[in-house]
C-alpha positions as CSV (number, residue, x, y, z in Angstrom):
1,X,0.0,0.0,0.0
2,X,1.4,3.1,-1.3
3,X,2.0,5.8,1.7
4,X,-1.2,8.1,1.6
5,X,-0.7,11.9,0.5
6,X,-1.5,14.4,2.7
7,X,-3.6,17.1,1.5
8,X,-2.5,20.9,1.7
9,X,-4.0,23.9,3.8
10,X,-4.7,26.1,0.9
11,X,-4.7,29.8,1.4
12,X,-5.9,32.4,-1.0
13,X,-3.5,35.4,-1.3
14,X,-3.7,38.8,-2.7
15,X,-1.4,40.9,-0.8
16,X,-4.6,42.7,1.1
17,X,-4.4,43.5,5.2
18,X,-7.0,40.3,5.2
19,X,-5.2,37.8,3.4
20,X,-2.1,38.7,5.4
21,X,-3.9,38.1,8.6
22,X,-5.5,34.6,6.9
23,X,-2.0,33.5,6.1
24,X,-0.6,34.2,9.8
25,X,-3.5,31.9,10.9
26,X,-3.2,29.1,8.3
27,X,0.5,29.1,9.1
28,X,0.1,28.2,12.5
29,X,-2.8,25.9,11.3
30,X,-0.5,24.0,9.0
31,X,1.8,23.8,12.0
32,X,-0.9,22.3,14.1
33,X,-1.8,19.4,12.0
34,X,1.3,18.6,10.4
35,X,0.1,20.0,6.9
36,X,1.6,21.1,3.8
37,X,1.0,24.7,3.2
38,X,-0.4,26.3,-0.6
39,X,-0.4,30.1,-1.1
40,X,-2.6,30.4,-3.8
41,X,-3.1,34.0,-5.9
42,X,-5.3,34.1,-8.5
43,X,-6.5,36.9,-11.1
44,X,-7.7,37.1,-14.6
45,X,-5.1,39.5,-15.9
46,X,-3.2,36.7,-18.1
47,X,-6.5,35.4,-19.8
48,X,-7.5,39.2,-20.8
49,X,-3.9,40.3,-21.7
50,X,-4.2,39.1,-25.5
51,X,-7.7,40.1,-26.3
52,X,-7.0,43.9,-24.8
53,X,-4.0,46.1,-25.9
54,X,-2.1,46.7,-22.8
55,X,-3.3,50.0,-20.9
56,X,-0.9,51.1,-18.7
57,X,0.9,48.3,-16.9
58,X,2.1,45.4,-19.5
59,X,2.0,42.4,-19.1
60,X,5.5,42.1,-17.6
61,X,5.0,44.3,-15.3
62,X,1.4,43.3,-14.2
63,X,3.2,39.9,-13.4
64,X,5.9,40.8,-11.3
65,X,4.1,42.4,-9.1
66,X,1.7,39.7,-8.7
67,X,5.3,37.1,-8.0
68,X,6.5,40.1,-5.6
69,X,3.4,40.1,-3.8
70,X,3.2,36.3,-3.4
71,X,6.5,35.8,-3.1
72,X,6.2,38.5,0.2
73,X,3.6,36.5,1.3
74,X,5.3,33.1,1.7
75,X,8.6,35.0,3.2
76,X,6.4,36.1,5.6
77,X,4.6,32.6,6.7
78,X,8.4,31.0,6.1
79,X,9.6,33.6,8.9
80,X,6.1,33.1,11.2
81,X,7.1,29.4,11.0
82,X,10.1,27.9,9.5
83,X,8.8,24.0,9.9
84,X,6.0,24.7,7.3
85,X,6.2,23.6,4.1
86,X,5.3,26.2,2.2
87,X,4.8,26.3,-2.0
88,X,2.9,29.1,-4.1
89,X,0.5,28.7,-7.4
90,X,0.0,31.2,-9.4
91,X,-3.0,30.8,-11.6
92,X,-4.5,33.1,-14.1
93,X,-8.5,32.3,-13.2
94,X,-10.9,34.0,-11.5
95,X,-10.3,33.8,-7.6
96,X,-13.3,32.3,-6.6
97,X,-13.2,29.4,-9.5
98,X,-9.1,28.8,-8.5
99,X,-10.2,28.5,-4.7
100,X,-13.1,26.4,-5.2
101,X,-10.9,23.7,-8.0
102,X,-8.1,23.7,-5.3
103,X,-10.4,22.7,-2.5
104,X,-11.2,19.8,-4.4
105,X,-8.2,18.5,-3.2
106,X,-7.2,20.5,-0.2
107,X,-7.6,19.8,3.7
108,X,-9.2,23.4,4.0
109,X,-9.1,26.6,2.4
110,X,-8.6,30.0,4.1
111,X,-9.5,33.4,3.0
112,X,-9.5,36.9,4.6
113,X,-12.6,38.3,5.3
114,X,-12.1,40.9,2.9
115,X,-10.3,41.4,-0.6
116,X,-8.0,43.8,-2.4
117,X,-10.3,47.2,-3.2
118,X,-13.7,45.7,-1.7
119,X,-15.6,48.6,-0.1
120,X,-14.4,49.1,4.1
121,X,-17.7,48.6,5.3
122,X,-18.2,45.3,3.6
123,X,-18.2,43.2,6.3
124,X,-17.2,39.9,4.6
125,X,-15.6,39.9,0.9
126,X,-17.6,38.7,-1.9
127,X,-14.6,35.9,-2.9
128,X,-14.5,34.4,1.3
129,X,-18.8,34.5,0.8
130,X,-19.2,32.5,-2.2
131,X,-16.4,30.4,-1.6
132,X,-17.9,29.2,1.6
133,X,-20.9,29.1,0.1
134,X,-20.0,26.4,-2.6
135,X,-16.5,24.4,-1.7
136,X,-16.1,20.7,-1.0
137,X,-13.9,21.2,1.5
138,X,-14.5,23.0,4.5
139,X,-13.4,26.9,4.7
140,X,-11.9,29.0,7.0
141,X,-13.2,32.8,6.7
142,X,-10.3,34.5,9.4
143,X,-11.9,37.4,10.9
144,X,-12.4,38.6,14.7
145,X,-10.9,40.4,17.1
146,X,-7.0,39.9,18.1
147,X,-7.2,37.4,21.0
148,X,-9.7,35.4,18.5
149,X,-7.1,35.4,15.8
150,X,-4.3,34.3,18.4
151,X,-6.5,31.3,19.6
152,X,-5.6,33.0,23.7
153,X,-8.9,31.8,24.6
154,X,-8.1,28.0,24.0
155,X,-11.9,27.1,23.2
156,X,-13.2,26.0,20.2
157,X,-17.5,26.2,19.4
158,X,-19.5,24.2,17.3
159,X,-22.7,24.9,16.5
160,X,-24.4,21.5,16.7
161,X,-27.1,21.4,13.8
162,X,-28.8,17.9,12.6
163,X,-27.4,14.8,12.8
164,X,-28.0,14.4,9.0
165,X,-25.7,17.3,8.0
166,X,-23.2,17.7,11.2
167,X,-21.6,14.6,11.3
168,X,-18.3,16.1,9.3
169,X,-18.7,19.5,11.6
170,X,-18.5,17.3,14.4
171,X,-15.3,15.5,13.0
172,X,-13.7,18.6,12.1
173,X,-14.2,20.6,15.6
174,X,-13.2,17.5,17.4
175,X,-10.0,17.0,15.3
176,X,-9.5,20.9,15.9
177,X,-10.1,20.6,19.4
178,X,-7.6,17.6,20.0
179,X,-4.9,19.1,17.8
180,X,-5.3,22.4,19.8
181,X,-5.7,20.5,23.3
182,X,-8.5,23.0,24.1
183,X,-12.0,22.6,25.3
184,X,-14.5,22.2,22.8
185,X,-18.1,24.2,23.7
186,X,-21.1,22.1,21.5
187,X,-23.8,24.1,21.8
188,X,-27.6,23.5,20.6
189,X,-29.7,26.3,20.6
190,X,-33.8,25.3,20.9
191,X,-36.9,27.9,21.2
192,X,-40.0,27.0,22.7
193,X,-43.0,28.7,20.6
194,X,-44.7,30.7,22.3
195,X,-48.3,29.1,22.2
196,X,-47.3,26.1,24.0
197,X,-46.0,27.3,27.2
198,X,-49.2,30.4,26.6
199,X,-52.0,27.6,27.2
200,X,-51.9,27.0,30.7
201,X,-49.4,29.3,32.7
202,X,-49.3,25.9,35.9
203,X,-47.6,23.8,32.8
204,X,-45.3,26.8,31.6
205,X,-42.5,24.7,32.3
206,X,-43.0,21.7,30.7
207,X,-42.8,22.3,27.1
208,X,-40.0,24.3,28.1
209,X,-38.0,21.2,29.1
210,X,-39.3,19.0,26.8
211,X,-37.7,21.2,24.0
212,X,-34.0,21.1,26.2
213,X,-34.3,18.3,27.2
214,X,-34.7,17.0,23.1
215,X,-32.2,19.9,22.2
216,X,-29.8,17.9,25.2
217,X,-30.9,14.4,23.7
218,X,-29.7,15.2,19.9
219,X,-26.4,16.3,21.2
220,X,-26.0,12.6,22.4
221,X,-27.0,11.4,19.5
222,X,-24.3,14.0,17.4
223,X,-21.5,13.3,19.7
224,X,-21.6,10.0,20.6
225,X,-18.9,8.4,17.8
226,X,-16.6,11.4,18.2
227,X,-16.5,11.3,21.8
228,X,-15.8,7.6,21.5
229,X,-13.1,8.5,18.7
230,X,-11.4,10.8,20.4
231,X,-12.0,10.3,24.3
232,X,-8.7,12.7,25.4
233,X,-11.4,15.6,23.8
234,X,-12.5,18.2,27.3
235,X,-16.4,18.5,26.2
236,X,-19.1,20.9,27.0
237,X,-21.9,20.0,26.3
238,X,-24.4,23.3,26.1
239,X,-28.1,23.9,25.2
240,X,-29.4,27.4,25.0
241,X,-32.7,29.1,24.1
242,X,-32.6,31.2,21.7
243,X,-32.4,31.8,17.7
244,X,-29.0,29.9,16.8
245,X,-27.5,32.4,14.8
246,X,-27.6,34.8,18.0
247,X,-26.4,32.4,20.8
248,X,-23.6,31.8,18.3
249,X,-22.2,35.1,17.1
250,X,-22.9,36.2,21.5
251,X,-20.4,32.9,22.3
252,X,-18.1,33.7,19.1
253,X,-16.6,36.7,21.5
254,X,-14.9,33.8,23.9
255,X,-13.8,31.8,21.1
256,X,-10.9,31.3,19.0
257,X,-12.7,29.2,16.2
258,X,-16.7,28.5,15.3
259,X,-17.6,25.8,13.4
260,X,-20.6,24.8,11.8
261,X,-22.2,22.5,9.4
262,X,-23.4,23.0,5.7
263,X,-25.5,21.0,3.5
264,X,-24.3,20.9,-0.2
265,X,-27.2,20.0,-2.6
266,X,-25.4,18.5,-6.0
267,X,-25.7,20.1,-9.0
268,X,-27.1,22.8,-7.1
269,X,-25.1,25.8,-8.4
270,X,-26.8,29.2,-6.0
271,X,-25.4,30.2,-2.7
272,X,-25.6,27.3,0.0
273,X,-25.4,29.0,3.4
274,X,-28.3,28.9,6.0
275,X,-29.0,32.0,8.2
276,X,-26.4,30.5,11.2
277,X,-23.1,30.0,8.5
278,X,-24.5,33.3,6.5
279,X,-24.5,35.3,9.9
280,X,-21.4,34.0,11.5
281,X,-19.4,34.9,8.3
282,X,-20.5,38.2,8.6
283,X,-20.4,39.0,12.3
284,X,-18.6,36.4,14.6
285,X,-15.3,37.6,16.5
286,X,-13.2,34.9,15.5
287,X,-12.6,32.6,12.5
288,X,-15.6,30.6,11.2
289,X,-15.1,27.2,9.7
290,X,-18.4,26.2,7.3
291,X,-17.5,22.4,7.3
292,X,-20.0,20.7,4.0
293,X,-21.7,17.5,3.7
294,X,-22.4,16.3,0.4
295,X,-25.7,15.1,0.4
């Protein structure tokens, strides 16, 4: 049996404050798991170059800065951490299409939460959006505040969803979790609708904890094989009312990564992100890892 390849962190680069700050985190993530580590820039300028007469730059030009930029960007991670492997690619394709054909075959991809010339008060770039929105592989949007971004609080959260589409979430955070030797938070919101605990106020409380105490019963079910998996795992097991997309984002402030499930729907081609990945991405203080399931 030939020895099994293992498959890069793949970070997209494009010499932006963002990307800088994604490539300082997928450096120490590469580190972490023992990964190989691809600095990937991508932009259409080579495909355009023969159907337009050059305007200003030439082509030359326009390509040497794009090799000066990337070739910053791996002296930096080589100097954050000189055990990483680190190679570039180059590749003259739109960055969303590159990102999305190299997480075909990657462990993860990172982006920054913003790109080159994308407007300040966007709060997550187009590119990190639709990439998470669509990849086979799970993707790491790097965003959040400083002690987020330097994983100080040594606690990871997953957002537990349904067991039908969070079994790889659940594999990932634990795997993150281990390879950090941090507590992992699980946490499963539930709401209680209104008109059930309205009927009679002496029951109030009972569909009240019927709904935790199902909310409580499906994180069993979730995290029974990864506990068994990986018993050395610290594991809090959490259920809070609420909408999810709020309990998360509130928890994301004491967190150094949040992870969550996604369902991918084949030949589905739109924007795949429920309300909780779509409101995370835009507003959690640390990095958010949208983990698919191909169903």
């Amino acid at each position: 049996m030939g020895t099994m390849t293992t498959l890069p962190l793949v970070v997209g680069v494009d010499g932006s404050d963002a990307s800088l700050t994604a490539v300082d985190w997928a450096v120490d993530e590469a580190a972490r798991h023992g990964l190989p580590l691809v600095l990937l820039h991508a932009s259409r300028w080579e495909r355009y170059e023969r159907a337009v007469p050059s305007v200003g730059l030439s082509r030359s030009s326009e390509r040497v800065l794009v090799e000066n930029l990337v070739a910053a960007a791996a002296e930096r991670a080589g100097r954050r951490d000189p055990e990483v492997k680190v190679t570039t690619e180059i590749v003259p394709d739109d960055a969303v299409d590159a990102l999305l054909r190299a997480g075909d075959e990657a462990f993860a991809l990172v982006t920054g939460s913003r790109g080159h010339g994308e407007l300040k008060g966007l709060l997550l770039g187009s590119v990190g959006l639709a990439v998470a929105a669509r990849a086979h592989c799970p993707v790491i949007v790097v965003r959040g505040d400083k002690a987020g971004l330097a994983g100080s609080h040594e606690r990871i959260l997953l957002g537990a969803g349904e067991p039908d589409t969070g079994a790889e979430a659940v594999r990932f955070a634990f795997r993150e979790a281990e390879a950090r030797r941090c507590t992992l938070d699980v946490v499963r919101a539930w709401r209680c609708p209104a008109h059930e605990s309205a009927d009679d106020p002496a029951l109030a409380n009972e569909p009240v904890r019927r709904h935790e105490e199902q909310a409580s019963a499906l994180l069993d079910t979730l995290l029974s094989d990864a506990v068994a998996d990986r018993p050395t795992v610290r594991v809090r097991r959490v259920t809070a009312e609420g909408p999810a997309h709020s309990v998360l984002v509130r928890r994301s402030a004491a967190t150094d990564l949040v992870v969550v499930g996604a369902r991918r729907r084949h030949g589905h081609l739109g924007l795949q992100l429920g309300r909780v990945s779509h409101t995370l991405l835009h507003h959690a203080d640390c990095p958010v890892a949208v983990v698919p399931r191909t169903v």
